[in-house]
C-alpha positions in Angstrom: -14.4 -23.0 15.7 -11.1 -22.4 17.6 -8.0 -21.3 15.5 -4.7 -23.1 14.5 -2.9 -21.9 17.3 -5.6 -23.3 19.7 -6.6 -26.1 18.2 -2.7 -27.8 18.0 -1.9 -26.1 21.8 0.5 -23.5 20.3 1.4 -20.4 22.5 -0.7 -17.9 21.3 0.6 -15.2 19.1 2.5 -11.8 21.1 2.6 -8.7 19.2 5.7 -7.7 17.2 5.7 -4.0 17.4 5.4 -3.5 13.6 2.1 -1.5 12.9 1.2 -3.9 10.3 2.5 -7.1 10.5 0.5 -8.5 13.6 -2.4 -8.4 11.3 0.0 -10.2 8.5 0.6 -12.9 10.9 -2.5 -13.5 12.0 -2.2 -11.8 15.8 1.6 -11.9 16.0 4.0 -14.8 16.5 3.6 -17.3 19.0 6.2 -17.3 22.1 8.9 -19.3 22.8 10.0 -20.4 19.2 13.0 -19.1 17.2 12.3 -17.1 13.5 14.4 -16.5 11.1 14.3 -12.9 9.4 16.5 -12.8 6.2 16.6 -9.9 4.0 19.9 -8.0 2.4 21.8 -5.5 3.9 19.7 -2.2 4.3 16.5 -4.0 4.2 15.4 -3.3 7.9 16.4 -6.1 9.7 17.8 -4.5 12.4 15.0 -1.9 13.2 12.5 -4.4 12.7 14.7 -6.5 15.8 14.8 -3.4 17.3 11.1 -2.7 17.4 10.4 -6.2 18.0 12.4 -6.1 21.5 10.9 -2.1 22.3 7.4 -3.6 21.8 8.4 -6.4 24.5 9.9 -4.3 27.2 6.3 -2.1 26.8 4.8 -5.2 27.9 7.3 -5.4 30.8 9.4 -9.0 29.1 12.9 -8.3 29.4 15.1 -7.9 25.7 18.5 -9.2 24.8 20.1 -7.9 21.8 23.4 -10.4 20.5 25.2 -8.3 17.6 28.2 -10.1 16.0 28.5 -7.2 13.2 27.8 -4.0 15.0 28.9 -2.0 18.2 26.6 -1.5 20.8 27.3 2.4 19.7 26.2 1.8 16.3 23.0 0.3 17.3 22.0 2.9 20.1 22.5 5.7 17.4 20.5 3.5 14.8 17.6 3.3 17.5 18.3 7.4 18.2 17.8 8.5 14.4 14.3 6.4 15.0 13.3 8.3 18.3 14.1 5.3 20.4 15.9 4.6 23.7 17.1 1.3 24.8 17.4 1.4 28.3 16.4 -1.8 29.6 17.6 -3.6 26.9 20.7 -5.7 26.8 23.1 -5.6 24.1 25.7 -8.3 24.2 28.5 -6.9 22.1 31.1 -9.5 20.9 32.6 -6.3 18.9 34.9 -4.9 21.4 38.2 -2.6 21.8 39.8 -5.6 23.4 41.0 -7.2 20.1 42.5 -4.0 18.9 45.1 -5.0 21.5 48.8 -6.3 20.9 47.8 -9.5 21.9 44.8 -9.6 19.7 47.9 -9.8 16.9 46.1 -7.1 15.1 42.3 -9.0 15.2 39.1 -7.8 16.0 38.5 -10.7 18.0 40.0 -12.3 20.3 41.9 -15.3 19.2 39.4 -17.6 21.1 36.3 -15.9 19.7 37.2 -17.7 16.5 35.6 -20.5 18.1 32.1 -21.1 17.1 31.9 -22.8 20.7 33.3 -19.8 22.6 30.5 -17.7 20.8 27.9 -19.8 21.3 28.4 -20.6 25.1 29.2 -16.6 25.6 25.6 -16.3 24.6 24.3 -18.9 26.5 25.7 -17.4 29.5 24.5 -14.0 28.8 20.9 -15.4 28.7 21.4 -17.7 31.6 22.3 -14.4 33.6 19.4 -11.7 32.3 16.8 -14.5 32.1 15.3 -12.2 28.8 11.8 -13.0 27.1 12.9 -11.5 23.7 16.1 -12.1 21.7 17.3 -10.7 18.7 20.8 -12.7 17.2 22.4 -10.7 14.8 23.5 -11.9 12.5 23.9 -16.0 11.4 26.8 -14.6 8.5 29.1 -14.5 11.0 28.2 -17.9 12.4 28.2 -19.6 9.5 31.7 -18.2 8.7 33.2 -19.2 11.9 31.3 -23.1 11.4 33.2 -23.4 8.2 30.6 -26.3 7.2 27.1 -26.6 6.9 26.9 -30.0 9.1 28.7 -27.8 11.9 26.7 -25.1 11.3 22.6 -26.4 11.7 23.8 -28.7 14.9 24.9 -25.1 16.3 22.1 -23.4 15.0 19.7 -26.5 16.6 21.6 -26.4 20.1 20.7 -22.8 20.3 17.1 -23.4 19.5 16.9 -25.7 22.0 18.3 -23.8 24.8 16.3 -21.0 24.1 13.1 -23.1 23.8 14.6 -24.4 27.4 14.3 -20.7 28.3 11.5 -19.9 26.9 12.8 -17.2 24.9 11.0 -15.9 21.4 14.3 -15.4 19.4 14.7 -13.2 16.1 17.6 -14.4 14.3 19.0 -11.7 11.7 20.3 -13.2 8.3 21.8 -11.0 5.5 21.6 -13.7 3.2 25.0 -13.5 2.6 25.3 -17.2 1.1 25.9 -18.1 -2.3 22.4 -19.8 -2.4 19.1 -20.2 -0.5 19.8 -21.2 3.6 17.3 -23.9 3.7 19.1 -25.2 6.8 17.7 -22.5 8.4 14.0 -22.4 7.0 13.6 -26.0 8.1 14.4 -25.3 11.6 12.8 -22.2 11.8 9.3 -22.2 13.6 8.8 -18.9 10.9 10.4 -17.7 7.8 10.0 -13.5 7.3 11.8 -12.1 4.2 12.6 -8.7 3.6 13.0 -7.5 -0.4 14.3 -3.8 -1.4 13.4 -2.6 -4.9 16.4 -0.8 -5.3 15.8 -0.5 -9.4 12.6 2.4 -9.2 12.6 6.2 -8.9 12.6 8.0 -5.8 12.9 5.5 -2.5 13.5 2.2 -2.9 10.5 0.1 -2.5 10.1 -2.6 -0.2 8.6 -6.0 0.4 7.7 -8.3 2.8 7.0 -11.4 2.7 6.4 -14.8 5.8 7.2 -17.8 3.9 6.5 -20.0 6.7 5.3 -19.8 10.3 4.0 -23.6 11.8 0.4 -23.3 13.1 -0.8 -20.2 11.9 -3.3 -19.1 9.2 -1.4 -16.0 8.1 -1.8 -13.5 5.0 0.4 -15.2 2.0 2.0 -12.9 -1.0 4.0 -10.1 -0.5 2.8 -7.4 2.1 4.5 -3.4 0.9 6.2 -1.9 4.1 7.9 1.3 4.9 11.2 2.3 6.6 11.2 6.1 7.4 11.5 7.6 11.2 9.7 5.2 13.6 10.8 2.4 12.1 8.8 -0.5 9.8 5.4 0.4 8.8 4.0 -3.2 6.8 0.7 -2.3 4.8 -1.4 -6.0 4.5 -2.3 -7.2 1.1 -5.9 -6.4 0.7 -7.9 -9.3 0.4 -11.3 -7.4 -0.5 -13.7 -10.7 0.0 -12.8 -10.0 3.7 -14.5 -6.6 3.8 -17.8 -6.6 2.5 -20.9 -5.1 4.5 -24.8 -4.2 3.5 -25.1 -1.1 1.8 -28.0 0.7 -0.3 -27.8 -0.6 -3.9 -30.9 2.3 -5.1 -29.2 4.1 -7.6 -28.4 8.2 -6.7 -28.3 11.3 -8.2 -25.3 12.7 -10.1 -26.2 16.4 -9.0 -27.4 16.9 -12.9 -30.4 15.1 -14.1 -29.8 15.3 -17.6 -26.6 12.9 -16.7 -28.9 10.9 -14.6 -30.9 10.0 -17.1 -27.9 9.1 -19.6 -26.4 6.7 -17.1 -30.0 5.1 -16.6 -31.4 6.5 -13.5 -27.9 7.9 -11.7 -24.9 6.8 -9.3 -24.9 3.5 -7.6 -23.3 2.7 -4.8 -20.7 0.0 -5.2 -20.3 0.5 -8.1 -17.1 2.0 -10.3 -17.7 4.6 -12.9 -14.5 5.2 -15.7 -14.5 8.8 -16.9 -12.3 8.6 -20.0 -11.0 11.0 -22.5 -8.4 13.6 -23.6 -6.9 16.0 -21.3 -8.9 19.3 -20.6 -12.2 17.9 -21.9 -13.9 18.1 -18.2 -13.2 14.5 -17.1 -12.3 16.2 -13.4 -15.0 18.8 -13.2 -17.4 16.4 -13.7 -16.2 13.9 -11.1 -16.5 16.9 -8.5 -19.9 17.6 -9.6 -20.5 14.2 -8.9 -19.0 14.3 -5.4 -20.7 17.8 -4.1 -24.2 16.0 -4.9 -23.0 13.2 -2.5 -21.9 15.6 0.4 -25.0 17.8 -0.2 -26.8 14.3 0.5 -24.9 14.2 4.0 -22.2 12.2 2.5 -18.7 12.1 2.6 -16.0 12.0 -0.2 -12.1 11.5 -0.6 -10.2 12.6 -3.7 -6.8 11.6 -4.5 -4.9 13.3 -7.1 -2.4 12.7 -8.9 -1.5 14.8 -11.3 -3.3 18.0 -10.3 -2.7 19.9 -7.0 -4.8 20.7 -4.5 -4.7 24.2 -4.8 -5.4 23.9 -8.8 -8.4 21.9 -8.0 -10.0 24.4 -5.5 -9.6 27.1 -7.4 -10.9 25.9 -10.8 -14.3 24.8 -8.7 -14.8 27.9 -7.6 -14.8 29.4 -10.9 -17.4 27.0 -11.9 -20.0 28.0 -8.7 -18.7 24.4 -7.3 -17.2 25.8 -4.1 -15.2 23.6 -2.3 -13.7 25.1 0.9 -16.7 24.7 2.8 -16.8 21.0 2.3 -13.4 20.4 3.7 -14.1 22.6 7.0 -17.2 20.4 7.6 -15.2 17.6 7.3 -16.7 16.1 4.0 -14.3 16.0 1.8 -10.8 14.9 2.2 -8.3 15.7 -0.7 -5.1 13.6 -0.8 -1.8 15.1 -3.1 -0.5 11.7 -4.2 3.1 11.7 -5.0 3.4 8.4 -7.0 7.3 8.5 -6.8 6.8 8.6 -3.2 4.4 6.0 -2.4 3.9 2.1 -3.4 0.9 0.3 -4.7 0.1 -0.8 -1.0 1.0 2.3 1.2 -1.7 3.9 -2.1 -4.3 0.8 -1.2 -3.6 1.4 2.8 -4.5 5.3 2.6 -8.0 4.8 0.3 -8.7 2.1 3.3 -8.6 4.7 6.0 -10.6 7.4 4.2 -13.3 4.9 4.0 -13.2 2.8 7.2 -12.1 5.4 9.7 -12.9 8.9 7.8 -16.8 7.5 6.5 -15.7 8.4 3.1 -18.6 7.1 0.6 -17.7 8.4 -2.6 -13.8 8.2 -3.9 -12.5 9.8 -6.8 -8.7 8.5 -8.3 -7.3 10.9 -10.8 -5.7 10.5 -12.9 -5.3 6.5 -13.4 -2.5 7.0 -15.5 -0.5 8.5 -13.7 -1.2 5.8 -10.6 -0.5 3.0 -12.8 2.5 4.3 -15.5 4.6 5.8 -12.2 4.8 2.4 -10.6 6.5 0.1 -12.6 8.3 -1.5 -9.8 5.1 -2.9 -8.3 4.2 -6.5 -9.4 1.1 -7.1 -11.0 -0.5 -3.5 -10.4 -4.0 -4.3 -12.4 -4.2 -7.2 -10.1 -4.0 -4.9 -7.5 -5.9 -2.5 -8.8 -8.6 -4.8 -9.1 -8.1 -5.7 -5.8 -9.3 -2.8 -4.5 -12.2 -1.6 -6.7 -13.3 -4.7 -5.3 -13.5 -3.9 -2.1 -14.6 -0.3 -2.2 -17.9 -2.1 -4.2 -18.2 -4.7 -1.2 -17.7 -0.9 1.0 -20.7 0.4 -1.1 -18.6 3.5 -2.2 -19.1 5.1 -5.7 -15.7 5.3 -7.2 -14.9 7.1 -9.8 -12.0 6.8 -12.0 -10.2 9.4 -14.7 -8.4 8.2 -17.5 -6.5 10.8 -19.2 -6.7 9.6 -23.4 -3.4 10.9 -25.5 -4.0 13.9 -28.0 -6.8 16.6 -28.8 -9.3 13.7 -30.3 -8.0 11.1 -27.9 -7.6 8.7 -30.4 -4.1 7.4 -29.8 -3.2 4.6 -28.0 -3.4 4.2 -24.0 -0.9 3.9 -21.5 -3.6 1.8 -19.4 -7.1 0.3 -20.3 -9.0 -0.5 -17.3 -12.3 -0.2 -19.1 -12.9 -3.7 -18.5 -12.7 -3.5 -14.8 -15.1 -0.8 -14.1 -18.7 -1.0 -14.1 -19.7 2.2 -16.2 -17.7 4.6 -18.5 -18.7 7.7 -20.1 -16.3 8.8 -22.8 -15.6 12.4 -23.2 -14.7 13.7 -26.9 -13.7 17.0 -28.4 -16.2 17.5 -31.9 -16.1 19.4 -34.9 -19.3 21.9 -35.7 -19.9 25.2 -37.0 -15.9 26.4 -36.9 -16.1 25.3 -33.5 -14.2 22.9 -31.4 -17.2 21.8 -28.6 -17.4 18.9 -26.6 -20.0 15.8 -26.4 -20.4 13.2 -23.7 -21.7 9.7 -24.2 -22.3 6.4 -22.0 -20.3 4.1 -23.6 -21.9 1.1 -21.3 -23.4 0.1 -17.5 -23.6 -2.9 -15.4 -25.7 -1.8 -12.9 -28.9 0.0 -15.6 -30.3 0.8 -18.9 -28.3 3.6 -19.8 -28.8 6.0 -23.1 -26.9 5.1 -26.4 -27.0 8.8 -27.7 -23.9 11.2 -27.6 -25.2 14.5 -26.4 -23.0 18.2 -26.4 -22.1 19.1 -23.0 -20.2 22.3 -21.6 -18.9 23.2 -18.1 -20.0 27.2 -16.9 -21.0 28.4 -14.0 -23.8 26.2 -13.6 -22.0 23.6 -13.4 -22.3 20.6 -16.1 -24.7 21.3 -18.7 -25.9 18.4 -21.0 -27.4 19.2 -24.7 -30.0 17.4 -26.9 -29.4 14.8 -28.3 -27.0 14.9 -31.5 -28.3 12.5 -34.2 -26.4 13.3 -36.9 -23.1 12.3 -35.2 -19.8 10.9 -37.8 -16.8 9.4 -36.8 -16.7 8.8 -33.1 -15.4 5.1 -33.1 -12.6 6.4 -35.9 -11.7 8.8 -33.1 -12.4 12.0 -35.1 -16.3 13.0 -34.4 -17.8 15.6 -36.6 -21.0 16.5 -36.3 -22.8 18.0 -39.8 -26.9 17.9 -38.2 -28.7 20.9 -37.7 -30.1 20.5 -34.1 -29.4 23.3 -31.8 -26.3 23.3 -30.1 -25.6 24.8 -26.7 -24.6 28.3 -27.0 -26.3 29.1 -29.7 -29.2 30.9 -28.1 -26.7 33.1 -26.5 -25.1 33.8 -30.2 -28.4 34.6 -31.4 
């Protein structure tokens, strides 16, 4: 069934340049129509006008850049700090050293440039002499001052877009938002609306938002899209819808690497599925989860960790001391450990990154940890379960077995959580420190499973060199839903053979 764009007769959609946004837009934005991209001062405009008319001369169309606001200077040192050149791209610069002259009665501009007119046919000439593809008008404030009333204003801004639709030029035009309230002159003669937001109210960078309120005859991705702005330019990370990504994959469920925990979590791992590895800090949560994943890449498999609180170093060298070796994994290109620095990264850019390590790096088992620390260090992100959610979605539609660790406060792990994602994953074992014999030991328990008949019985567990060793049974367990287990039976505990 042909698409929007074909079935009305639009111009089919050219790419923008912005790794990212093509795919927001649905293939890019159609030729020969003028868009308005509004965002406050600092949000990007400018490099995202910039890459927009770079991306057009690669594909030979000529660019024409109209700045009201900055030198032609300015902008070429802009595009340097990004790598760029722009040779072969014409800046019309209405900034000049002419109205610093006597005559210029102390102005910037010349007495007639106060003229919307003058402006306006200045640029018309410029494109009637470079003929350009691409245009980038920055920016409407200073048009809008100089019209001194709205009615003035949008029968400007709608002789322009008809002269460049006369031209056949795909135009950008650059709004800082400047005006008391909302421009909705402009949206309704825009062909598309693209806002920019900056988060300037988070730690570390500001985070940033895009958003393409409109674009006429195109199917593109609604809601707001993350982006970056480092060296390069605009990098936009696409909502993820995860319906869009699902594929066949095994559903049999796998081992664990232990079967003692196999037979707790009712037969073992299955793929696409989540498992939640809750409980207080130091308890094994993390050794357990790369138990999990070296049993996957001794299967052939493949597996991504991304850590947030530990580092990578920390991680590799407490394996080791356990006999779970790491380091040969990563040379044979099974395992792929990410250092996550929440304060550096948004929800999407975090959403974008487990994407790549399982469509392009063949990553089949994914461990997060710590939750809390992806979920408390973002607060600037809107509705971060939602997201969340969104993307243990799609890494079940993937097949991948996820596991998540969710640090609990205190020794016994009884006080209140930051987060409580329980209800989003598909199994959880709970980890708890116990009382027994003067000692302070640790038990394990499947608290519940989707996906099989798991165990109800809270077994002793300890981490060596073996690896993850599970005890009998403990039937005489007290107090584990209080959050202070004690256990007061008599069945042999592990490590007590060796005391004997």
């Amino acid at each position: 069934m042909p698409g929007p764009s074909k079935a009305l007769g639009l111009p089919k959609g050219e790419p923008t340049g912005i790794p990212g946004l093509d795919e927001v837009t649905a293939g890019g934005l159609p030729a020969g129509h003028l868009y308005l991209v509004e965002g406050t001062p600092g949000a990007g405009k400018t490099t995202l006008g910039l890459q927009f008319l770079l991306q057009g001369r690669a594909l030979g169309q000529k660019g024409l850049y109209v700045t009201l606001s900055e030198t032609s200077e300015e902008l070429a040192q802009g595009a340097l700090s990004h790598g760029w050149d722009l040779e072969h791209v014409e800046i019309f610069d209405l900034v000049s050293d002419e109205g610093l002259s006597a005559e210029a009665e102390q102005s910037i501009l010349q007495p007639s440039d106060f003229e919307l007119g003058e402006t306006i046919r200045g640029v018309m000439a410029l494109v009637e002499r470079v003929r350009p593809q691409r245009v980038v008008f920055d920016s409407l404030s200073e048009l809008r001052l100089l019209s001194q009333n709205p009615l003035r204003y949008r029968r400007q801004i709608l002789a322009l877009k008809r002269f460049f639709l006369t031209h056949h030029c795909t135009v950008l035009m650059l709004d800082d938002k400047s005006a008391a309230t909302g421009d909705m002159h402009l949206h309704s003669i825009a062909h598309g609306v693209i806002q920019l937001e900056q988060n300037t109210g988070t730690y570390g960078p500001d985070k940033r938002r895009l958003r393409v309120v409109k674009l006429r005859g195109v199917g593109f991705r609604e809601g707001e899209h993350d982006f970056s702005l480092d060296r390069g330019g605009l990098r936009v990370y696409t909502r993820l819808v995860a319906s869009e990504h699902g594929r066949t994959h095994a559903s049999e469920p796998v081992s664990s690497g232990n079967p003692d925990l196999d037979r707790l979590l009712g037969g073992g791992l299955t793929p696409g599925s989540n498992l939640l590895f809750a409980g207080p800090a130091g308890v094994g949560k993390t050794t357990t989860a790369v138990s999990c994943a070296r049993a996957s890449m001794q299967r052939g498999g493949k597996a991504g960790f991304f850590l947030f609180d530990e580092g990578i170093k920390t991680l590799l060298t407490r394996s080791r001391a356990l006999g779970l070796d790491l380091e040969d994994s990563i040379a044979a290109g099974q395992l792929f450990l990410h250092a996550i620095d929440p304060a550096e990264i948004s929800a999407g850019q975090f959403s974008h990154r487990v994407r790549d390590a399982v469509e392009r790096q063949g990553v089949t088992t994914v461990v997060i940890d710590t939750l809390n620390a992806y979920l408390v260090a973002m607060p600037g992100s809107n509705f971060l379960m939602l997201q969340m959610h969104e993307l243990l979605t799609y890494l079940n539609l993937q097949g991948v077995t996820t596991i998540l660790v969710l640090s609990q406060h205190g020794i016994a792990g009884d006080a209140p959580n930051d987060v409580d994602l329980s209800y989003l994953s598909d199994s959880m074992l709970q980890f708890r420190y116990f009382e027994a014999r003067g000692q302070l030991l640790k038990a394990v328990s499947v608290v519940k499973s989707r996906t099989s008949a798991h165990a109800t019985t809270i077994h002793q567990f300890r981490l060596g060199e073996g690896g993850l060793e599970i005890g009998e049974a403990l039937t005489d367990f007290e107090g584990v839903m209080a959050g202070l287990p004690r256990y007061r039976g008599r069945t042999v505990l592990l490590g007590d053979a060796d005391d004997a």
